[in-house]
C-alpha positions in Angstrom: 123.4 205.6 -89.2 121.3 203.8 -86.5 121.2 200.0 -86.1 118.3 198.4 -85.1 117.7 194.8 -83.6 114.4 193.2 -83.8 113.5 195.4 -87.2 110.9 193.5 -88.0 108.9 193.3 -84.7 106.2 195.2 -83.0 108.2 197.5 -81.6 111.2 197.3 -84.2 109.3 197.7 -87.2 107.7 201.3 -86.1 111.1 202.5 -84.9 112.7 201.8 -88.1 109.0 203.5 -89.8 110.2 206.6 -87.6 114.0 206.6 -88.3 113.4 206.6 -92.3 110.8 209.1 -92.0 113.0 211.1 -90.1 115.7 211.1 -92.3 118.4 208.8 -90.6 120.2 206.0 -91.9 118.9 202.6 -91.2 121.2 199.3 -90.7 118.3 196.6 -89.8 119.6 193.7 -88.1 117.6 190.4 -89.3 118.1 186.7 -89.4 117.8 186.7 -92.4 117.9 189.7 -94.7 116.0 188.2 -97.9 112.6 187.3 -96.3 112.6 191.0 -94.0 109.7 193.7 -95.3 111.7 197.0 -94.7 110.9 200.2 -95.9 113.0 201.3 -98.9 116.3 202.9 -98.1 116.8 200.7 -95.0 120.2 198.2 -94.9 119.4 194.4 -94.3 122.3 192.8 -92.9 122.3 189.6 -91.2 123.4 188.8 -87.9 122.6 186.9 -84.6 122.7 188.2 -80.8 122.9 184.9 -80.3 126.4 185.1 -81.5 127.8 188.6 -80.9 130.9 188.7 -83.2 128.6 188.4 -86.0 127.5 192.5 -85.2 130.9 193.8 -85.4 131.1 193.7 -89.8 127.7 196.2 -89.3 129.1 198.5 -86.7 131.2 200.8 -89.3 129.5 204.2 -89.2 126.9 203.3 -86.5 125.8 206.3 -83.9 123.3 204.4 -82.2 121.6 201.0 -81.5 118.5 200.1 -80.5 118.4 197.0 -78.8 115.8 194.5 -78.7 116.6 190.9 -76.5 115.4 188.1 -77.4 116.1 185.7 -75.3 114.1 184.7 -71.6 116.9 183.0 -69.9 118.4 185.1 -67.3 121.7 182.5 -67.2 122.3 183.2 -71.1 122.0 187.0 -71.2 124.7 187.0 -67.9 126.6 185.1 -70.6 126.1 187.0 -74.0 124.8 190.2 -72.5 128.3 191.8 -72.0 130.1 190.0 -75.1 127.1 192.1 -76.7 128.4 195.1 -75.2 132.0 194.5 -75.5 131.2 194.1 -79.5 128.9 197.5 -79.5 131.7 199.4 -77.2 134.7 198.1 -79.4 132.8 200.5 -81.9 133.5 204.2 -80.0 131.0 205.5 -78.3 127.5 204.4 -79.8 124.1 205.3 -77.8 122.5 202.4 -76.8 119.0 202.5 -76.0 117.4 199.3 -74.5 113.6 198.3 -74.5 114.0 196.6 -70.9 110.4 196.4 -68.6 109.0 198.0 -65.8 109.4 194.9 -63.8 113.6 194.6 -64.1 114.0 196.5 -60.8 111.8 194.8 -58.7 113.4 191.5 -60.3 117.1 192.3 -60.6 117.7 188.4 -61.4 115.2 188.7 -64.8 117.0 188.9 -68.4 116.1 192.2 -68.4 117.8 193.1 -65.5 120.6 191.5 -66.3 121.1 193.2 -69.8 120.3 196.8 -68.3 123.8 195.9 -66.0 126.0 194.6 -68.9 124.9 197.8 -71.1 125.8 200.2 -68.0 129.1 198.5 -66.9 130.1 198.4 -70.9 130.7 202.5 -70.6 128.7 203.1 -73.3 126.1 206.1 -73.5 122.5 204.5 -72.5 118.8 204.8 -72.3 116.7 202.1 -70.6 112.8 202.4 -71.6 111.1 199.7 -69.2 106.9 199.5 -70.4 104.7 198.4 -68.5 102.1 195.9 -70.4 102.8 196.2 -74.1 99.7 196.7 -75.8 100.6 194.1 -78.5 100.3 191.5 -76.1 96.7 191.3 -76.8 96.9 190.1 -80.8 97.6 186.7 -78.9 94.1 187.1 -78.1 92.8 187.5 -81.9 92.6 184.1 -82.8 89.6 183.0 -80.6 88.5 186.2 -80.9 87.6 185.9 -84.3 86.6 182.3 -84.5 84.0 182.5 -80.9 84.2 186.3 -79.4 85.3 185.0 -76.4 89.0 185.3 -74.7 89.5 182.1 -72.6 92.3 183.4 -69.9 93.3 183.4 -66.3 92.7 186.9 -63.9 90.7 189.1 -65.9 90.8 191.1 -63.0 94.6 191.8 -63.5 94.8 195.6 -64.1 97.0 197.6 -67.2 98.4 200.2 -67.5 99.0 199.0 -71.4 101.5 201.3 -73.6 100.8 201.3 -77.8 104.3 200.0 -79.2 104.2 202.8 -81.2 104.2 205.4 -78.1 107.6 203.1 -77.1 108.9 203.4 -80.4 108.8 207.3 -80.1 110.5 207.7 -77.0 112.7 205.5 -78.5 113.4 207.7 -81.6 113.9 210.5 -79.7 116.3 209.0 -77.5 118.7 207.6 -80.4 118.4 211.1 -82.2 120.0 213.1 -78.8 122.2 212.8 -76.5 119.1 214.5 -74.0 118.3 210.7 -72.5 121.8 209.6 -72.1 122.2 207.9 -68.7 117.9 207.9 -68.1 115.7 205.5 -67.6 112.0 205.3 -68.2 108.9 203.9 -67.1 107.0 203.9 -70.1 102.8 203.1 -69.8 99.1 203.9 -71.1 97.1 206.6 -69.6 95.3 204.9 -67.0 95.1 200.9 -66.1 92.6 198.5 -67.8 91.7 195.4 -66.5 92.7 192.3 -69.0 88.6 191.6 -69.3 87.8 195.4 -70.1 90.7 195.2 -73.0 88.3 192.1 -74.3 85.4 194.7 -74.3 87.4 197.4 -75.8 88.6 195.4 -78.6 85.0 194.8 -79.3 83.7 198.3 -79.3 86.4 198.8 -82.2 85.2 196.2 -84.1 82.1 196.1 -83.3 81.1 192.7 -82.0 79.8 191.8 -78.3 83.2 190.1 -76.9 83.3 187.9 -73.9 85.6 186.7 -71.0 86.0 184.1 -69.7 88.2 183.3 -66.4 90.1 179.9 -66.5 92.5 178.9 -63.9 95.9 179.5 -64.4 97.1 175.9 -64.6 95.1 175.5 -67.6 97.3 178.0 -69.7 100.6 177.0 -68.1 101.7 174.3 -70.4 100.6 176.2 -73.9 102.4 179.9 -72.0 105.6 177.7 -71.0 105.7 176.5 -75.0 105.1 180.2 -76.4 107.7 181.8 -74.1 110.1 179.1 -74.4 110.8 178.8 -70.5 108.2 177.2 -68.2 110.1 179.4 -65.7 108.8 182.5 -67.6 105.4 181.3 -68.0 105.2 180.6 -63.7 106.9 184.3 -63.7 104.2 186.3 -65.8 101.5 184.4 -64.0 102.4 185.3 -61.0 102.3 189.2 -62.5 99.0 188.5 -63.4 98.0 187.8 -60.5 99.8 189.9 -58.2 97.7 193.0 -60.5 94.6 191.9 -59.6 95.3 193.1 -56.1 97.7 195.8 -57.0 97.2 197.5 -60.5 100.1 198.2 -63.0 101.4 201.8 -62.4 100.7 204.7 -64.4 103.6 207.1 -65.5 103.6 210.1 -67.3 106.8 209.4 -69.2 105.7 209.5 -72.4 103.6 212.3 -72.2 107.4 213.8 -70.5 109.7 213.1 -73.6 106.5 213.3 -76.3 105.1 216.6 -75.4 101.5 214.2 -75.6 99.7 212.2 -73.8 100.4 208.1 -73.9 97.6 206.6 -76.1 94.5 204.8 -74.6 94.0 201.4 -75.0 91.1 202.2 -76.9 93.4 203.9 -79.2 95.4 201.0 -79.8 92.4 198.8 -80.1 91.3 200.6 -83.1 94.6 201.0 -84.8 94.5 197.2 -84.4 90.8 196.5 -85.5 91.9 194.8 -88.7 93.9 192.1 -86.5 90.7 190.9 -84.4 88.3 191.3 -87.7 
């Protein structure tokens, strides 16, 4: 039996799609378990990181977690982080494997950072998968895309080295199934980098439309970023990111390709899988 937070999100949603059709048992942890669209077979069970007691009644059997957190705020994760763990650990020995980002070491004060620590000091066995840009990222695009064919958005210079959320979900599969990626940590990313304006034109070679850019200052964005991420100190954080790419692209790993046995898939790939979403 494998628990898995955030079931129902990009990421989530394939690893549960891999789990069943693997043949493991599937607890899906959900706000609420009566509006979630799981595959049959899968356990809906309601519960709130937000509140860590309320995982211990779906801990009974559990092998593995995978653990999706969902909140920004460094200063509440150094709060619920390790009462998180402490529940998981009170368990026995589960695997816990942690989608973190590529960025937590080079910011040891972010949430993710700060989650990656409470899951090591808890004892418990651990894999950390850090992506770099998640592919996914660019459905916030599709709106305008569809109504004008033009993305309206600050350094389309900023270079990618964007992983599918499917390629993340695999290395995350593979890591609850064994005990192989206990104690490992990876750097999970695309192929090669793409600039934020090339993903515009590659999302319009898969649907076939002439697509546009358009560069806008940062400032411009702040305010509506600040409101989507829920921290205006996240927002300044990810602009800044953006920026700092344009100068020095996102790195390329070949961590996927590592635990896979195949190469990461392209952007292009993941712009056609997606082609439906910009249409």
């Amino acid at each position: 039996m494998i628990l898995v937070t955030g079931a129902t999100g990009n990421v989530g949603r394939r690893v549960v799609a891999r789990l069943v059709a693997a043949g493991h048992g599937v607890r899906a942890i959900t706000r609420d378990p009566s509006r979630a669209i799981l595959p049959a077979g899968v356990e809906a069970v309601a519960a709130d990181l937000a509140d860590p007691e309320t995982l211990r009644p779906h801990l009974d059997g559990v092998q593995a977690v995978f653990l999706i957190w969902p909140f920004v705020d460094a200063a509440a994760a150094a709060q619920l982080a390790p009462r998180v763990a402490d529940v998981l650990a009170s368990a026995g020995s589960l695997r816990v494997v942690y989608v973190s980002a590529a960025s937590a070491e080079a910011d040891p004060d972010s949430f993710w950072a700060v989650v990656e620590r409470a899951i090591a000091a808890s004892g418990l066995p651990w894999t950390m998968l850090r992506p770099t840009g998640i592919a996914t990222n660019a459905l916030g695009w599709a709106a305008s895309i569809r109504a004008e064919g033009v993305v309206r958005w600050p350094y389309g210079a900023a270079a990618r080295s964007m992983v599918h959320e499917d390629d993340i979900a695999a290395v995350a599969v593979e890591a609850l199934a064994s005990n192989r990626h206990d104690k490992q940590t990876y750097v999970l990313s695309g192929p090669q980098t793409v600039t934020q304006a090339q993903q515009v034109r590659i999302i319009g070679e898969a649907i076939g439309r002439d697509l546009h850019w358009q560069d806008v200052p940062a400032q411009a964005i702040r305010p509506m970023l600040a409101a989507a991420m829920g921290s205006s100190a996240f927002a300044d954080a990810a602009l800044a990111g953006w920026a700092a790419l344009v100068e020095t692209p996102e790195q390329v790993t070949g961590e996927v390709a590592a635990v896979l046995g195949r190469p990461a898939r392209t952007f292009a790939q993941w712009a056609a899988d997606h082609a439906a979403d910009f249409a």
